[in-house]
C-alpha positions as CSV (number, residue, x, y, z in Angstrom):
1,X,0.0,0.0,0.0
2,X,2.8,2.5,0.7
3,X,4.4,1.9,-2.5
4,X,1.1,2.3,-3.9
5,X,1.0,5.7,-1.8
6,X,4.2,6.6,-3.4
7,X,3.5,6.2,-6.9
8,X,0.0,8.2,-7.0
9,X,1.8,11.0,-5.1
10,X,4.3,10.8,-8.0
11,X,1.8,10.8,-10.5
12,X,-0.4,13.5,-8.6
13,X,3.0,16.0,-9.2
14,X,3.7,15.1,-12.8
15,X,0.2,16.2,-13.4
16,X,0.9,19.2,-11.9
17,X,3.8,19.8,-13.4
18,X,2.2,19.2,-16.5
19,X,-1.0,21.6,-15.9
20,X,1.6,24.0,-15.1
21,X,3.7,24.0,-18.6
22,X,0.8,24.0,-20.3
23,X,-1.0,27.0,-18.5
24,X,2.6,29.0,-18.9
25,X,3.0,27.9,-22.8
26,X,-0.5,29.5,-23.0
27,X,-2.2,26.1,-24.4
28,X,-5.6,27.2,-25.7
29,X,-6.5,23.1,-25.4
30,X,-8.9,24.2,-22.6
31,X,-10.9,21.1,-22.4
32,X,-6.9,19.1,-22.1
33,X,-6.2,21.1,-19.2
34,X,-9.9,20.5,-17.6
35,X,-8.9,16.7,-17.9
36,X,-5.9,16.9,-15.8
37,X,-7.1,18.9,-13.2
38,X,-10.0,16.5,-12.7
39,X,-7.6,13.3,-12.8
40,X,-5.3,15.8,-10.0
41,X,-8.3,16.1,-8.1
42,X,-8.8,12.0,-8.0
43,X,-5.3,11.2,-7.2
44,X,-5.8,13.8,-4.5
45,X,-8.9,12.2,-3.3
46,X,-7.3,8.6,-3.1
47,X,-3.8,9.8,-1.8
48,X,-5.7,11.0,1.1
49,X,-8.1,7.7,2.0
50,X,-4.8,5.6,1.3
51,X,-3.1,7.7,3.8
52,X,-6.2,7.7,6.5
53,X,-5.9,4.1,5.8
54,X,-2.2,3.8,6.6
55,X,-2.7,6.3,9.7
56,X,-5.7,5.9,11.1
57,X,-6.9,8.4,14.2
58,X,-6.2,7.8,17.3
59,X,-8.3,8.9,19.8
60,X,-6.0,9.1,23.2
């Protein structure tokens, strides 16, 4: 699960990345960029139950 963890936080920064050169080379492919900030947004969303899976709270 952690390596798992690992690669979708890798992932989750290539797309970044990527949104990011393609915002700054002012792409007009709109609907491109759309795309890859929704699959950021799931990577996001599953980085963060794998992690609450991996650590889960502790009530002390």
């Amino acid at each position: 699960m952690r390596k798992r963890l690992a690669m979708l936080r890798v992932e989750h920064r290539d797309l970044d990345a990527a949104i990011d050169a393609l915002t700054a080379a002012g792409s007009q492919d709109q609907l491109q960029i759309a795309r890859l900030k929704k699959r950021k947004l799931a990577l996001k969303d599953q980085i963060a139950m794998l992690e609450d899976y991996l650590v889960p709270d502790i009530i002390a």
